[in-house]
DRENTI-523976 format. One record per residue (C-alpha): residue in one letter; z, x, y. Coordinates in nm, 2 decimals, padded with zeros to 4 digits. Each point is the difference from the previous one (the first is absolute). Layout:
N
  rest      up    east   north
     a       Z       X       Y
...
//
This chain:
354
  rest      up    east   north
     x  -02.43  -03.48   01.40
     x   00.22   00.19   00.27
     x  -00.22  -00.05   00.32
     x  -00.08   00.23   00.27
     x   00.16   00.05   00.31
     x   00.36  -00.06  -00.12
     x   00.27   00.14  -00.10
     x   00.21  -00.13  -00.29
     x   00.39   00.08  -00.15
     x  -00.03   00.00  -00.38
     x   00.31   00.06  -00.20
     x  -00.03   00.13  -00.34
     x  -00.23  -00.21  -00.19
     x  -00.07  -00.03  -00.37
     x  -00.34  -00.14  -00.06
     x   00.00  -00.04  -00.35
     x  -00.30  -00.10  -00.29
     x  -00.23  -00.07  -00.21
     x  -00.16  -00.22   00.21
     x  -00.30  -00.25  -00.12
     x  -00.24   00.18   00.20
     x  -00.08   00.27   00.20
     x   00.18   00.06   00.32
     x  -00.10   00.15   00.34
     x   00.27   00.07   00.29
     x  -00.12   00.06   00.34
     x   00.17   00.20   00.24
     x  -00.15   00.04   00.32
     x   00.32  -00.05   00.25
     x   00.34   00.22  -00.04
     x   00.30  -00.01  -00.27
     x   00.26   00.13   00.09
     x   00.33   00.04  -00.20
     x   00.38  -00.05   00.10
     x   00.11   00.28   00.20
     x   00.37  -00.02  -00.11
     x   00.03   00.13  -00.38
     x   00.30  -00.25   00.00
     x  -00.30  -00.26  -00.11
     x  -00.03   00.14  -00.31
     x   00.37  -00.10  -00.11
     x   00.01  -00.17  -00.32
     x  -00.40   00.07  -00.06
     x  -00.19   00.28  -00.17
     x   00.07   00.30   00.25
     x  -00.32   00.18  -00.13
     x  -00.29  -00.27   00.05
     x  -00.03  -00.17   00.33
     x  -00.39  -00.19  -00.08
     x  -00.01   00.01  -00.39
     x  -00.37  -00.17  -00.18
     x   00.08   00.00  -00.41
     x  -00.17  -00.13  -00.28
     x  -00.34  -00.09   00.26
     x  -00.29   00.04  -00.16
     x  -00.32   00.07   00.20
     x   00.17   00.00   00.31
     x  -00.18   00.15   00.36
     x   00.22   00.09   00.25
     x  -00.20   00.08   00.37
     x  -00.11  -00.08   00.35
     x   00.01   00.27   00.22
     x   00.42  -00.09   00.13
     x   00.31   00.21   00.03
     x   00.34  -00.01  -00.27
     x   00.25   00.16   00.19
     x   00.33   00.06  -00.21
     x   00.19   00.07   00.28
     x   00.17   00.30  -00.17
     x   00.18   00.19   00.26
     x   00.38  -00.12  -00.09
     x  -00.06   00.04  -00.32
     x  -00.13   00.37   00.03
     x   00.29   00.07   00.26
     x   00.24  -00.13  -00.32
     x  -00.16   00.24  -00.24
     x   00.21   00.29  -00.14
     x  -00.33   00.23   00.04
     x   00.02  -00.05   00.40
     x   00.40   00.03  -00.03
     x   00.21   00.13  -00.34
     x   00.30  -00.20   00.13
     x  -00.22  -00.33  -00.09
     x   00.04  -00.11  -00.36
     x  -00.34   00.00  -00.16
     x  -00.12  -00.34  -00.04
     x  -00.33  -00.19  -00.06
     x  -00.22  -00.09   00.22
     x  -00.33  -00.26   00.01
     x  -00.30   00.09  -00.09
     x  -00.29  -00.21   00.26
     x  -00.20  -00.12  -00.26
     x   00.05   00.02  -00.39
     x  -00.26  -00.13  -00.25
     x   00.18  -00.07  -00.34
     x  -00.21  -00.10  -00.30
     x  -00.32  -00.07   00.20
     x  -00.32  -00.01  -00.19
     x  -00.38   00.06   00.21
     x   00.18   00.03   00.33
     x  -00.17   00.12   00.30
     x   00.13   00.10   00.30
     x  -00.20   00.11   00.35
     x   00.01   00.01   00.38
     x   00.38  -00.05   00.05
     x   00.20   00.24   00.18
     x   00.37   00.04  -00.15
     x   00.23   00.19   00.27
     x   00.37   00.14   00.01
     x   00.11  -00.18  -00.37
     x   00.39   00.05  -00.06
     x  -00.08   00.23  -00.28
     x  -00.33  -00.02  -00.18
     x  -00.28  -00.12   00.12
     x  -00.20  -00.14  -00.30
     x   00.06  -00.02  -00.31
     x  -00.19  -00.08  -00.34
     x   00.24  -00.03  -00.32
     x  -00.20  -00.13  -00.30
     x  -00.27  -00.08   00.15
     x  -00.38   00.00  -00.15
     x  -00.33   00.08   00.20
     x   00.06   00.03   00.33
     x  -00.23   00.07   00.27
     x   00.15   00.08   00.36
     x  -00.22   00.09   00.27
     x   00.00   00.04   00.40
     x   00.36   00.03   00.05
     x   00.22   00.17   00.29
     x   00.35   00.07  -00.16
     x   00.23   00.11   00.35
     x   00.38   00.17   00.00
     x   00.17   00.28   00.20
     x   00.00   00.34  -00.17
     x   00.36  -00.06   00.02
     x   00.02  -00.30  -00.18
     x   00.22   00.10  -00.36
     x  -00.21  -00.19  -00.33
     x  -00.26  -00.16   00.20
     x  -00.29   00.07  -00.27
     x  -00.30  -00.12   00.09
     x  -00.19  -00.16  -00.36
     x   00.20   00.07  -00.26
     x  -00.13  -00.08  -00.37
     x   00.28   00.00  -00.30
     x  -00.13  -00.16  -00.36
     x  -00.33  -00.15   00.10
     x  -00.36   00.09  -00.13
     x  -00.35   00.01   00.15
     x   00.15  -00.01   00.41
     x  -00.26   00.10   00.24
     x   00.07   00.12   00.31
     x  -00.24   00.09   00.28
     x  -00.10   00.01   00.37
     x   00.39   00.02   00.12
     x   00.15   00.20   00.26
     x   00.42   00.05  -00.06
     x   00.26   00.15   00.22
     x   00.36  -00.06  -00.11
     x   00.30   00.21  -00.06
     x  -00.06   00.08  -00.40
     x  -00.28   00.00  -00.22
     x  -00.29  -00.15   00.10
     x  -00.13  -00.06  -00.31
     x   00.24   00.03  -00.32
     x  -00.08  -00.09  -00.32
     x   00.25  -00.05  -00.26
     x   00.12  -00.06  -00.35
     x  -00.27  -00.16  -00.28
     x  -00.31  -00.02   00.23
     x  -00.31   00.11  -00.11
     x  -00.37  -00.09   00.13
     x   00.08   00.06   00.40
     x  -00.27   00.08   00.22
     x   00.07   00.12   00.41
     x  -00.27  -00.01   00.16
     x  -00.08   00.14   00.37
     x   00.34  -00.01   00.10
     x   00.18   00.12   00.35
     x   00.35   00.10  -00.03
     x   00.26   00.18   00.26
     x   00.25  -00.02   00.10
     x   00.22   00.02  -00.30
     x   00.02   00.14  -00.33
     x  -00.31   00.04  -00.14
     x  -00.18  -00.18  -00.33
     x   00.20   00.03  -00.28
     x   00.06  -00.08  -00.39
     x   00.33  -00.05  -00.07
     x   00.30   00.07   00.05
     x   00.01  -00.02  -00.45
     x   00.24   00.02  -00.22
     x   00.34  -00.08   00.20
     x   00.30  -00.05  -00.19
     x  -00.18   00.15  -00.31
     x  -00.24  -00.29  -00.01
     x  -00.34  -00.02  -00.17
     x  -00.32  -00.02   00.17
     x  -00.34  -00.01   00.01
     x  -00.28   00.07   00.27
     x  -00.35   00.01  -00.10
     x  -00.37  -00.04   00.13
     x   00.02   00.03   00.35
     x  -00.23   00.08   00.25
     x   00.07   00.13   00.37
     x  -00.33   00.03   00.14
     x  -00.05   00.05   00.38
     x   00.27   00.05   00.21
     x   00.08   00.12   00.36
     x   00.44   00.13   00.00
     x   00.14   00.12   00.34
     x   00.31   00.12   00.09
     x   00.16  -00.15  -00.29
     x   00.29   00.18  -00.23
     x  -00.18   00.05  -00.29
     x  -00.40  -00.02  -00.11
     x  -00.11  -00.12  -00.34
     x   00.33  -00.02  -00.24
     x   00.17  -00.02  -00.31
     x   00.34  -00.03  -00.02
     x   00.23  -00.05  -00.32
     x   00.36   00.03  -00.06
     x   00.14   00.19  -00.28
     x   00.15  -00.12  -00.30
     x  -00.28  -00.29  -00.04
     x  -00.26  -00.09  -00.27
     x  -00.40  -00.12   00.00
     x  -00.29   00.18   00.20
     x  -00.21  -00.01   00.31
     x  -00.37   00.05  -00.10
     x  -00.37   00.01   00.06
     x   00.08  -00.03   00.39
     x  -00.25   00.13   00.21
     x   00.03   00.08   00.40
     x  -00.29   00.12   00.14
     x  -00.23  -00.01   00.37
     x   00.34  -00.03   00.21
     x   00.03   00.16   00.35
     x   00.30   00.16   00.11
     x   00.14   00.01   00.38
     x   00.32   00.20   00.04
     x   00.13  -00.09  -00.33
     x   00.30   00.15  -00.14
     x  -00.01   00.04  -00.38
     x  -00.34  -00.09  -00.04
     x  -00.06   00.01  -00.35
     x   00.33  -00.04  -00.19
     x   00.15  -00.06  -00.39
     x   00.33  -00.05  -00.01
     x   00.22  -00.01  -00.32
     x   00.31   00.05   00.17
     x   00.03  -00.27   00.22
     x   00.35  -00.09   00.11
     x   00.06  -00.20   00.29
     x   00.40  -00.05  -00.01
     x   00.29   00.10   00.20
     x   00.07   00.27  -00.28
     x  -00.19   00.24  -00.21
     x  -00.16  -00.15  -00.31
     x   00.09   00.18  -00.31
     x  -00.27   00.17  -00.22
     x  -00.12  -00.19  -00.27
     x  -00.20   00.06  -00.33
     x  -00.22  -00.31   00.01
     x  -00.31  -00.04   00.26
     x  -00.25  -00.25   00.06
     x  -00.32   00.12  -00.12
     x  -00.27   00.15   00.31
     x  -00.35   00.04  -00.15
     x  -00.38  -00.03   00.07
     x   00.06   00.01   00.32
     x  -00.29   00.12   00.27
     x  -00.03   00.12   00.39
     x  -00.40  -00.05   00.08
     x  -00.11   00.00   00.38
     x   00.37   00.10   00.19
     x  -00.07   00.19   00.34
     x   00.22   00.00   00.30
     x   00.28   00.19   00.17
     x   00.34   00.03  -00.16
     x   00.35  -00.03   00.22
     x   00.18   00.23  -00.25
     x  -00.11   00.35  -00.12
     x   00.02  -00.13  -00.38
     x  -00.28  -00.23   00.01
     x  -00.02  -00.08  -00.38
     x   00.29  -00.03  -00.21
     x   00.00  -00.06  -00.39
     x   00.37  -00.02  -00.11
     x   00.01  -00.11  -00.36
     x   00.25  -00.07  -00.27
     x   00.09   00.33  -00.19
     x  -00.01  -00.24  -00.33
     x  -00.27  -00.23   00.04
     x  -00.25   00.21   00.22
     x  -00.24  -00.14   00.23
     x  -00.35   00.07  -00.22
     x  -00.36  -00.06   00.10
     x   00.00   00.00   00.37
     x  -00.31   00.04   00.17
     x  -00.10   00.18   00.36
     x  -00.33  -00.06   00.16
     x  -00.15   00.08   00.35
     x   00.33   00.07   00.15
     x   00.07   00.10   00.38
     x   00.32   00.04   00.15
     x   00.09   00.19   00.32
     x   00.28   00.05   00.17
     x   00.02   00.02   00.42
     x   00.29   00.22  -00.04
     x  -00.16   00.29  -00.26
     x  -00.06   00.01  -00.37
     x   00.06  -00.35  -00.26
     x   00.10   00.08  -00.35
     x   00.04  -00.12  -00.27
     x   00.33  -00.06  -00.25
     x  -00.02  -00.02  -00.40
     x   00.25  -00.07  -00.28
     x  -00.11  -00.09  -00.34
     x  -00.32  -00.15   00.14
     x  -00.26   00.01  -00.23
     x  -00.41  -00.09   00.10
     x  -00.33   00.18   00.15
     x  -00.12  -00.01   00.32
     x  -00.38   00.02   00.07
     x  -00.21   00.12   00.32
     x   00.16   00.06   00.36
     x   00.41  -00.03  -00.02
     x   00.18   00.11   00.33
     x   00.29   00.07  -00.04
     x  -00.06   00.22  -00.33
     x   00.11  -00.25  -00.30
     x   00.24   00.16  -00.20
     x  -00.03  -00.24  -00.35
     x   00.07   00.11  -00.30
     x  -00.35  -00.03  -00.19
     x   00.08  -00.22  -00.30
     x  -00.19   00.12  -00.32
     x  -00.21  -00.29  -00.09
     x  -00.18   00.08   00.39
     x  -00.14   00.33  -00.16
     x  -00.13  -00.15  -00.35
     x  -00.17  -00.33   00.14
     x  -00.07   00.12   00.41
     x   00.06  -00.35   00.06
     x   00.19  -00.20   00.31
     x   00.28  -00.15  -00.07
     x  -00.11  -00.30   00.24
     x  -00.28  -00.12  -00.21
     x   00.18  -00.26  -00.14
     x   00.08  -00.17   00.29
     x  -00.34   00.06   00.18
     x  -00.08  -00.33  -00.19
     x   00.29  -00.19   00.21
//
């Protein structure tokens, strides 16, 4: 237990497993962590409270982890190019946790990431508040990488990056009623750096408020990689002055230097837009760039509305392939794949079952 009405200085931590039975932690006061990045000499520099190998672990209590991020952002060769990139700690990470639950916390101004589940299995998170400036480089707010059957729901995030992303062999994610802005939107991926394999699947985004935030509802993969993203569904999500509201993106590239073009692509398919409305920052309010050799294929569009305070949204297509059904503003501009025409079937059905 961390009681309330303190305020504590943790250095990094390892709390490591299995333990012999199950373990609750209690924080209702403060953590703070080391304000000099100096403390990290000699230690991981990415974890600063790291729980592996725990099963049924409950982290709560309605208190504050404060990372204490601010040299570390100023350090960061995303606020200045003259910095050498470097690692930075992630707040929380949860390594190889099985029937974990985390609720009522709130996680503010981590070094880089907020939280983190790596190999983790069923997870439910719930009534969180997730806090960085806009201008905080990396800070994502729950980010999920090789972990299956992670719920997350009831959470408001406002960071400098992602607020949600969801990475490399996950599959059975659920987002529930989720408020996120600042920052850059929910996203899966980045997949498929370094011409890496991948594999996103059976995920649910369902009930979301996004405002002011850089991007909507995305997926983003790099060229060059293998695997797929599929049977992901986004759907009842409200959008306040968002720019690139709904977005697929098979040419990521975040470098210093153009990335060259590549033959190989992670796979985008069954992939479905259900219940978007709102008002879009940028004329282009929906954007479907896809591989030229592995196209994006079966993409759905359903009860879509997205205006624009400054004039007409649109809409951008290449090598998107999928159907779109009832009211789609802007005017959807998918190719209709074949198999839409013979059967008259959504491509979502599959993952209405979720």
């Amino acid at each position: 237990m961390i009681p309330g009405g303190y305020t504590y200085l943790v250095h990094p931590v390892d709390l490591s497993g299995p333990c012999k039975s199950r373990v609750t932690l209690t924080i209702s006061g403060t953590i703070v962590a080391p304000k000099d990045p100096e403390a990290w000499n000699g230690l991981n520099p990415r974890k600063w409270l790291y729980f592996h190998g725990v099963n049924h672990l409950t982290v709560e209590g309605g208190g504050t982890i404060n990372g204490m991020g601010q040299e570390w952002w100023a350090r960061s060769c995303k606020i200045n190019p003259k910095n050498p990139c470097k690692h930075a700690p992630t707040a929380l990470t949860f390594h190889r946790c099985k029937v974990l639950k985390i609720y009522n916390l709130m996680i503010i101004n981590s070094q880089q990431m907020h939280i983190a589940f790596t190999k983790c299995l069923r997870v439910i998170t719930t009534n969180l508040k997730v806090i960085a400036p806009a201008t905080s480089p990396n800070t994502d707010g729950i980010h999920i990488s090789a972990s299956r059957g992670v719920e997350v729901k009831n959470s408001l995030v406002r960071t400098g990056d992602d607020c949600i992303s969801i990475v490399n062999n996950s599959s059975r994610i659920r987002i529930t009623s989720i408020s996120c802005g600042p920052g850059h939107g929910i996203s899966i991926g980045s997949l498929g750096k370094s011409k890496s394999w991948a594999q996103v699947h059976n995920v649910m985004i369902d009930g979301a408020l996004l405002s002011n935030t850089e991007n909507g509802v995305r997926i983003k993969t790099w060229q060059g990689g293998g695997g797929y993203a599929a049977n992901i569904k986004f759907q009842n999500v409200l959008m306040e002055n968002v720019s690139n509201p709904i977005i697929i993106d098979q040419y990521y590239c975040d470098a210093w230097f153009p990335c060259a073009n590549q033959s190989t692509a992670v796979k985008v398919e069954n992939v479905s837009f259900v219940h978007i409305k709102g008002s879009s920052a940028t004329e282009e309010a929906m954007r479907f760039a896809c591989s030229d050799t592995s196209p994006c294929e079966d993409l759905y569009l359903e009860d879509i509305d997205l205006v624009s305070y400054r004039g007409i949204t649109k809409s951008f297509c290449w090598e998107a392939y999928g159907s779109s059904s009832g009211l789609v503003h802007p005017t959807p501009c998918l190719t209709l794949n074949d198999r839409f025409i013979k059967e008259k079937i959504p491509p979502n059905s599959a993952i209405d079952s979720f």
